[in-house]
PLY file of the C-alpha trace (Angstrom):
ply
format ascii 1.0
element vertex 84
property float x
property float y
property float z
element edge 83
property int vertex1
property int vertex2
end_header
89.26 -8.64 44.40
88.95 -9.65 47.83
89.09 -13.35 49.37
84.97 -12.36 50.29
84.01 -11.53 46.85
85.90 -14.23 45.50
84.10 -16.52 47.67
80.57 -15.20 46.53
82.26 -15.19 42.60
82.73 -19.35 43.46
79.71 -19.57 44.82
77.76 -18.33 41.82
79.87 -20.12 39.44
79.53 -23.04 41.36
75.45 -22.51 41.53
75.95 -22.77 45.37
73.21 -20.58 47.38
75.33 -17.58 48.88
73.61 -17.78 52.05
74.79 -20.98 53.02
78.08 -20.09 54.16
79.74 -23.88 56.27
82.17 -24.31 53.34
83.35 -20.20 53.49
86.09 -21.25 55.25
87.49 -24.32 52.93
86.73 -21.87 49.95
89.23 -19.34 51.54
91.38 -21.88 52.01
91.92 -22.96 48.46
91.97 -19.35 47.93
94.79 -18.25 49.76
96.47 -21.56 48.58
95.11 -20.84 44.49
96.83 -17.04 44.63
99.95 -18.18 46.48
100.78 -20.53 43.14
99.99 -17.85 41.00
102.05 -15.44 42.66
104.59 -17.73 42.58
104.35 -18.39 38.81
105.17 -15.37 38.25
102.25 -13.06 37.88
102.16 -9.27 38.41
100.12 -7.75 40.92
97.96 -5.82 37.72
97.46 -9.18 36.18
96.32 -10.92 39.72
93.16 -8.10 39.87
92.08 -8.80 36.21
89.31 -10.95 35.36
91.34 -13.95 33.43
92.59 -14.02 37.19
89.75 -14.16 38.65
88.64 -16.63 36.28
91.86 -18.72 37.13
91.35 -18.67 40.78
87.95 -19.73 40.82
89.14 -22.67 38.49
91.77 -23.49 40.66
89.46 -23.54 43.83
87.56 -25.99 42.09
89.82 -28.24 41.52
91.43 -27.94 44.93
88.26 -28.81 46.05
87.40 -31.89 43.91
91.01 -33.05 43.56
94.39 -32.41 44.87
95.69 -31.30 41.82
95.00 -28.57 39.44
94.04 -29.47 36.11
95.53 -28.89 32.36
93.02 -26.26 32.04
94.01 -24.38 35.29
97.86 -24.40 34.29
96.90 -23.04 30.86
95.45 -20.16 31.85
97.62 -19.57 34.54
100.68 -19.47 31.87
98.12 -17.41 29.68
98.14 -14.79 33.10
101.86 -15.31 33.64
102.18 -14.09 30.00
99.91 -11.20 30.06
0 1
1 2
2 3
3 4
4 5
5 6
6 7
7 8
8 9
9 10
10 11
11 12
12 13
13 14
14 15
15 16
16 17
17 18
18 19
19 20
20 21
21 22
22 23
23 24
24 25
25 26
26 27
27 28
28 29
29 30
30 31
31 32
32 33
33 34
34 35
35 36
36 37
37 38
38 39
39 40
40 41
41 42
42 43
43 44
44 45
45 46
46 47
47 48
48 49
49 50
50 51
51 52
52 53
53 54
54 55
55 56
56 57
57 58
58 59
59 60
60 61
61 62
62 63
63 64
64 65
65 66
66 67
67 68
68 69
69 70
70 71
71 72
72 73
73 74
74 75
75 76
76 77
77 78
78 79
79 80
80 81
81 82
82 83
């Protein structure tokens, strides 16, 4: 999935209108910064494009966003995606 149509998968998760677009750039942001850590951690690039993944990254954006640190939730799915 691409950094665009992760942003619009946030956006709807997030019940943020997808026109509005001034926060696009923060979103990528914590995108690039979200699938950088999970690269890291290990996961293939198959298990990156599944949908736990994209589940995890939008998790992990949200956090990012309304914390500097990701939460017990995030790193259990991550090592869920690390595993699969």
């Amino acid at each position: 999935m691409t950094d665009d149509e992760l942003v619009v998968e946030y956006k709807k998760d997030a019940g943020m209108p997808l026109t509005i677009s001034n926060l696009d750039n923060q979103i990528i942001g914590k995108i690039k910064t979200v699938k950088a850590y999970i690269i890291n951690a290990g996961v293939s690039d198959t298990a990156i494009e599944s949908d736990l993944a994209t589940g995890t990254i939008i998790l992990g954006i949200n956090d990012l966003l309304n914390s500097s640190t990701f939460s017990t939730l995030f790193e259990t799915m991550l090592t869920q995606l690390a595993n699969s």
